[in-house]
Structures are given as structure tokens and as C-alpha cells.
C-alpha positions as MATLAB code, in Angstrom:
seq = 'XXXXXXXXXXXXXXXXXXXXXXXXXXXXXXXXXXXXXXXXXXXXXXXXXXXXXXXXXXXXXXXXXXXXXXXXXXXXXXXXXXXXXXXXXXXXXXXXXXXXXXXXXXXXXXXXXXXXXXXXXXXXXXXXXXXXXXXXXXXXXXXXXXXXXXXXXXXXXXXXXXXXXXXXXXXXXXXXXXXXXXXXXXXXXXXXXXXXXXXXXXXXXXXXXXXXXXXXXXXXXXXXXXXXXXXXXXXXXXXXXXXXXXXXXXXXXXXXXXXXXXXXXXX';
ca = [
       1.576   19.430  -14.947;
       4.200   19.328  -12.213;
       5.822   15.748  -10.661;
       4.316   17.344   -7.717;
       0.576   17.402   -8.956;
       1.009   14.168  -11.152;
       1.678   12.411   -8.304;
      -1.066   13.922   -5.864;
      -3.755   13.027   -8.699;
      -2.459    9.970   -9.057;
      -2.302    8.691   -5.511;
      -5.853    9.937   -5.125;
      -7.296    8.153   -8.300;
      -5.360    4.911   -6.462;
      -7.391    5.464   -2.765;
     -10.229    6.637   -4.708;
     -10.883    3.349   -6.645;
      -9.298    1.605   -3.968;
     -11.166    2.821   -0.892;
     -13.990    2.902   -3.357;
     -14.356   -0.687   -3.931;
     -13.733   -1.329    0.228;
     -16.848    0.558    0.820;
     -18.691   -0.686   -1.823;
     -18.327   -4.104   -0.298;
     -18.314   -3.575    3.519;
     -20.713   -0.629    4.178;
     -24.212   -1.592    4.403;
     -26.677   -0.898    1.309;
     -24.934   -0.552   -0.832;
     -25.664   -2.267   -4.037;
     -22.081   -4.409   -3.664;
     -22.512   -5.159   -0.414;
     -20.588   -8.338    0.599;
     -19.349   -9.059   -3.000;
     -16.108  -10.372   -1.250;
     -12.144  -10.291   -1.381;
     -11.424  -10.646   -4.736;
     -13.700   -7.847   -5.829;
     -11.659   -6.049   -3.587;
      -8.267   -6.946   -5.156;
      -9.659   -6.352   -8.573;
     -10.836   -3.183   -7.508;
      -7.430   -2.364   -6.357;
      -5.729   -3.464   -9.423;
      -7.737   -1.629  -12.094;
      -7.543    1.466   -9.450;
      -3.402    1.072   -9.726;
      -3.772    0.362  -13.178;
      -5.637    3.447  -14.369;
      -3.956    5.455  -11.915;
      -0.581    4.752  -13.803;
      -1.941    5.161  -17.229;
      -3.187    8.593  -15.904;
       0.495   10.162  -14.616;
       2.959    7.856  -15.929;
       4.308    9.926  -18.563;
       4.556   12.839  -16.404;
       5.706   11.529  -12.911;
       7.123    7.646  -13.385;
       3.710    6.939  -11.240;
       5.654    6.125   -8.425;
       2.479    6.658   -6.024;
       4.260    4.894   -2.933;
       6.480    5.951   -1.018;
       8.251    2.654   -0.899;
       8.385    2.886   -4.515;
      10.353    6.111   -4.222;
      12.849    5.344   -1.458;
      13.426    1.912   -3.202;
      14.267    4.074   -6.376;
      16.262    6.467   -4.672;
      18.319    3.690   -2.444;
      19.016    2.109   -5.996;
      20.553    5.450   -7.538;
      17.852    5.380   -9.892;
      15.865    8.501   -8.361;
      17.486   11.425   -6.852;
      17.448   12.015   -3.244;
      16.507   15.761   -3.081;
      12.964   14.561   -4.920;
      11.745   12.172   -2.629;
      10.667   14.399    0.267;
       8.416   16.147   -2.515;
       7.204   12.658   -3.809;
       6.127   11.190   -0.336;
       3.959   14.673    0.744;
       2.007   14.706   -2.725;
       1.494   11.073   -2.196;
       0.354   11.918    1.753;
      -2.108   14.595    0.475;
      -3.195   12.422   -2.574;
      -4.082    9.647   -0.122;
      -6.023   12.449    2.207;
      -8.024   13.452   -0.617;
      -8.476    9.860   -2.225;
     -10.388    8.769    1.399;
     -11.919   12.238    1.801;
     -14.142   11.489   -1.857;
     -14.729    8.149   -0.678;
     -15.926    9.192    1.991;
     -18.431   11.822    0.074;
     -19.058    9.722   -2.230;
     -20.689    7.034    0.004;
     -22.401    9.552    2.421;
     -25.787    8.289    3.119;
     -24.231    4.570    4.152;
     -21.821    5.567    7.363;
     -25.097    5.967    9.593;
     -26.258    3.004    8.348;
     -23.140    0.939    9.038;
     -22.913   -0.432   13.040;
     -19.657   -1.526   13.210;
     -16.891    1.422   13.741;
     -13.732   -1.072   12.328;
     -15.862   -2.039    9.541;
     -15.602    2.052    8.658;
     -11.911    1.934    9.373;
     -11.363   -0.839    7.043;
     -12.681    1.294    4.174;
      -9.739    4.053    4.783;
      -6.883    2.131    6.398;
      -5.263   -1.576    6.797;
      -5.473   -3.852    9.859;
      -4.803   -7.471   10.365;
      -6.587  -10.336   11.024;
      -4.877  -11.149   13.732;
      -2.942   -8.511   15.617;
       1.021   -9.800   15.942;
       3.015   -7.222   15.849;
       5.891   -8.401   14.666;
       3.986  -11.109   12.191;
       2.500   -8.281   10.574;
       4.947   -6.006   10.233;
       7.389   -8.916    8.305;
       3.579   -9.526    6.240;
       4.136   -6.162    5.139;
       7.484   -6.472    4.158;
       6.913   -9.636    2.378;
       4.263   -8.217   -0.028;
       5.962   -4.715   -0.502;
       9.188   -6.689   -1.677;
       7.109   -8.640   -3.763;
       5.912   -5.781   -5.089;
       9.204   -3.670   -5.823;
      11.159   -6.535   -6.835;
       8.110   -7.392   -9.198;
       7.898   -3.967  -10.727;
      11.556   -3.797  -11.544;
      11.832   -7.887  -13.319;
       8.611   -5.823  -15.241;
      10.253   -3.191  -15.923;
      12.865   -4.878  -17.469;
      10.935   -6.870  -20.165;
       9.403   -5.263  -23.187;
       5.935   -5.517  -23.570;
       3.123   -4.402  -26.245;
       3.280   -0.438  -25.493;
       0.888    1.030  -23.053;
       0.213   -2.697  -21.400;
       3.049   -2.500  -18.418;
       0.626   -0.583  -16.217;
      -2.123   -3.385  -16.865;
       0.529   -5.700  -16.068;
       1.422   -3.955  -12.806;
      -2.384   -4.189  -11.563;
      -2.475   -7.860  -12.595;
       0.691   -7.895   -9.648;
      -1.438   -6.059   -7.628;
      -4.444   -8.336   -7.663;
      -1.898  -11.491   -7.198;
      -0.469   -9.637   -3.985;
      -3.767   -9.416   -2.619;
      -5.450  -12.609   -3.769;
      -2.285  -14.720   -2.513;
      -0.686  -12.619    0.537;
      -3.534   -9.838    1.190;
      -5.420  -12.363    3.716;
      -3.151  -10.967    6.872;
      -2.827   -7.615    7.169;
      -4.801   -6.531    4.184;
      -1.658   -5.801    1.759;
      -1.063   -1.693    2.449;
       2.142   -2.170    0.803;
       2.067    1.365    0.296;
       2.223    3.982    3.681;
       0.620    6.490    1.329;
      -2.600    4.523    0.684;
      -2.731    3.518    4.254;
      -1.478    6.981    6.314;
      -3.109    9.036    3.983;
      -6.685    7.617    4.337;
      -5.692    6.887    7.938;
      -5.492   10.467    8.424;
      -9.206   11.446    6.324;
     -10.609    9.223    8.936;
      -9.111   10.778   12.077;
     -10.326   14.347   10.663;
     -13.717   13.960    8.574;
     -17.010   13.691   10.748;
     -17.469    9.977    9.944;
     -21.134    8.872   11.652;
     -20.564    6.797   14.384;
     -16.698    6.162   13.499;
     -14.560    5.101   16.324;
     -10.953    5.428   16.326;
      -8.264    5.674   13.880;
      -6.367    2.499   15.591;
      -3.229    4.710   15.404;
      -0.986    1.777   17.475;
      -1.166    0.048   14.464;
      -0.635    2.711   12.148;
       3.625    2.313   12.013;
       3.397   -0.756   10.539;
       1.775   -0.458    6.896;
       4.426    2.660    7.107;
       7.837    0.990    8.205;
       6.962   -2.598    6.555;
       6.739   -1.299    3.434;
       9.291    0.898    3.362;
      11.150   -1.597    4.346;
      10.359   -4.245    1.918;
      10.245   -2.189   -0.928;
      13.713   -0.938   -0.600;
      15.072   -4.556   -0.278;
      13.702   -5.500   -3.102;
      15.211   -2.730   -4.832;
      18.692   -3.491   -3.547;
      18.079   -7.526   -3.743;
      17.100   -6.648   -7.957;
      20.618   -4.790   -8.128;
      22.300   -7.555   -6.394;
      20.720   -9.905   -8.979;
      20.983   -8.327  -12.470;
      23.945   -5.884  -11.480;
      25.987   -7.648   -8.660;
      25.661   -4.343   -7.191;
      26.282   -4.762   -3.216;
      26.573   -1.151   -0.964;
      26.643   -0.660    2.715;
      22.761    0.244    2.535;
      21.898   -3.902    1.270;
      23.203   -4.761    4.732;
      21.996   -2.178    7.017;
      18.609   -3.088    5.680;
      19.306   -7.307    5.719;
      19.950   -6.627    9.410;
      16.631   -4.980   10.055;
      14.524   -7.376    8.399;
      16.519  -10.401    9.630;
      15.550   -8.761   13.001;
      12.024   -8.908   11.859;
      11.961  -11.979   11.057;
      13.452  -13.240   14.146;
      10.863  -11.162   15.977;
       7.763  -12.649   14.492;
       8.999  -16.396   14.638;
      10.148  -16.084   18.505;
       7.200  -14.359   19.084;
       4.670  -16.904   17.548;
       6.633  -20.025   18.938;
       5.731  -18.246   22.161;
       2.366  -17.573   21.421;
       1.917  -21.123   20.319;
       3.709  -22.598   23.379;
       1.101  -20.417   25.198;
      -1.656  -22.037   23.921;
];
């Protein structure tokens, strides 16, 4: 099997169990209908889990494309692969919200609520700050990045470190998800995004695509930091690229405090 292929399958086993477990618990009649949040994360941790254990060996499992860019800014991935990586995990994420979407047919009619349908593809927050949610994003990717590399570098019973990396997963999204709904991942949120805009959904509404840059730049974002803050850790390693990037997100971060100490003052 090709890198290509590996990671297509791999993304869509990800949005399949993913997705899966969004619809099972939001879309009316279903037999898991309002099991709640952490049935959610779970879902989204075994779905990561098994999704590694499927192409690991054959791709690295990247199935992110913050993963991949935070690789490739480290010099631990080459550049001329990642434009390869990020379209099979664009397509894998298209098909992983296309079989959710066949598999829970007969609900979509019965569902009122258009965002509710939304939710089951693609991320939105709570409350809509723009800036606030972009820097949520970044928070959780980093978390995530940084946590997959301090992972990485321990050695654990073989076969367990992609149970381990779904036991991160369902952490980021028990302890951060509340916000913006934890994309981390512009693959498992454009993706599905995208199945939405194009499938005949009953009664959808839109695909909310103002929103859509920000489980796609956040993530990048944070997971590249927390490749380059690893390297500054464990290798002292500090390149031009660390600082372009501290810039940006100290930007960020200045953006969503000034622009809730508005908000608040506001109110």
C-alpha cells in the first residue's frame, strides 16, 4: 500500500468513527441519542486509536495535517511529501463524512435542527470569538503535537503507543474540547466540512464556511509550535521558523484577550 492510500484510509477510519459517534449522539433516534460529551471523546479516541494501529507501519499515521507540517518544520519529514500527505488526508476526511452520512440515512429527515447536522461533519464553538477560538485551537493542537512527540520519546509495551495517543485524545476533549469542539486537525474538520457542502443532506443548512479558517489555521498553527517548542526543549534547537511562528501566536493571543476585555467592558 502506498503513503498515499495509508493515509487516505486512515483519515477516513478517524472521521468515520469520529463523525460516527457525533451522530450517534446528536441525530434524533438513534439508539445513542443524547449519550453526551464524553461518549463523544471516547468515540474519538478509540477512532484515532484504531485508525493508527491500521496505517502506522505503512504511513507514520500522521492523519493531520498539523501533524505533518509540525514534522516537516522539525526536519523530521521531508518537505516535498507533505503536499501529498495533506490531499490524502482532505479526501480521507471527504469520504470519512460521506459514510457517516450513509450510514445514518434514515435520521437526517428526522433531525430539525440544521447546526445540529453540521455538528456531526464539522467543528463550531460555543461561543463565536473569533480570535478566542482560533488561540482554543491552537492551544489543544499544541497540546496535541507536543504530547505526541514527549510519547514518542518513551518506550512503551509494543503496539500500546497508539492506545496511548487516543487516551491524549480523549484528555484533549474531556479537558479543552468544551469551546470550539477540539478539530485540532483541518483534515477532520475541512474534509467533512466539505461532504456536507456537497451530499444532499435533508433539510441541512449551511456549511458555516466563515468559520471554517479557523479549525484550519489554529491547528496548523499550534501543532507546528509544539513541534519547534519540543526541539527547543530536548535539543536546544532554535531556527528562524520558532520565531516567525512565536510572533503569530503572540498576535493571537493578544487578539483574543483585547478582544474579550472589550467584550466584557461591553457588557
Amino acid at each position: 500500500m502506498s503513503h498515499f492510500l495509508a493515509e487516505l484510509i486512515g483519515t477516513a477510519i478517524l472521521v468515520l468513527f469520529g463523525d460516527g459517534v457525533v451522530a450517534g449522539v446528536v441525530l434524533k433516534g438513534t439508539k445513542s441519542e443524547n449519550s453526551g460529551w464524553i461518549v463523544i471523546t471516547v468515540g474519538w479516541g478509540l477512532g484515532v486509536a484504531l485508525a493508527i494501529y491500521g496505517v502506522g507501519s505503512i504511513s507514520g499515521a500522521h492523519l493531520n495535517p498539523a501533524v505533518t507540517l509540525a514534522f516537516a518544520a522539525q526536519g523530521a519529514f521531508p518537505w516535498a511529501d507533505v503536499p501529498m500527505y495533506i490531499l490524502a488526508q482532505l479526501l480521507g476526511g471527504l469520504i470519512g463524512g460521506t459514510l457517516v452520512w450513509m450510514h445514518y440515512l434514515p435520521h437526517w429527515k428526522n433531525t430539525d435542527n440544521p447546526s445540529t447536522k453540521l455538528a456531526v461533519f464539522c467543528t463550531g464553538p460555543a461561543i463565536r470569538s473569533k480570535w478566542a477560538n482560533l488561540l482554543s485551537e491552537i492551544i489543544g493542537t499544541f497540546v496535541l503535537v507536543s504530547g505526541l512527540l514527549f510519547i514518542g520519546a518513551n518506550k512503551f509495551t509494543e503496539g500500546l503507543n497508539p492506545l496511548i495517543v487516543g487516551f491524549l485524545i480523549i484528555a484533549i476533549g474531556v479537558s479543552m474540547g468544551g469551546t470550539t469542539g477540539y478539530a485540532i486537525n483541518p483534515a477532520r474538520d475541512l474534509g467533512p466540512r466539505l461532504a456536507h457542502f456537497l451530499l444532499p443532506i435533508a433539510g441541512k443548512g449551511k456549511s458555516d464556511w466563515a468559520y471554517s479558517w479557523i479549525p484550519v489555521a489554529g491547528p496548523i498553527l499550534g501543532g507546528v509550535y509544539g513541534a519547534l517548542i519540543y526541539d527547543v526543549i530536548m535539543n536546544k534547537t532554535i531556527t528562524w521558523l520558532f520565531w516567525c511562528v512565536t510572533l503569530m501566536i503572540v498576535l493571537a493571543v493578544y487578539a483574543a484577550i483585547a478582544g474579550q476585555l472589550k467584550a466584557d467592558k461591553i457588557k
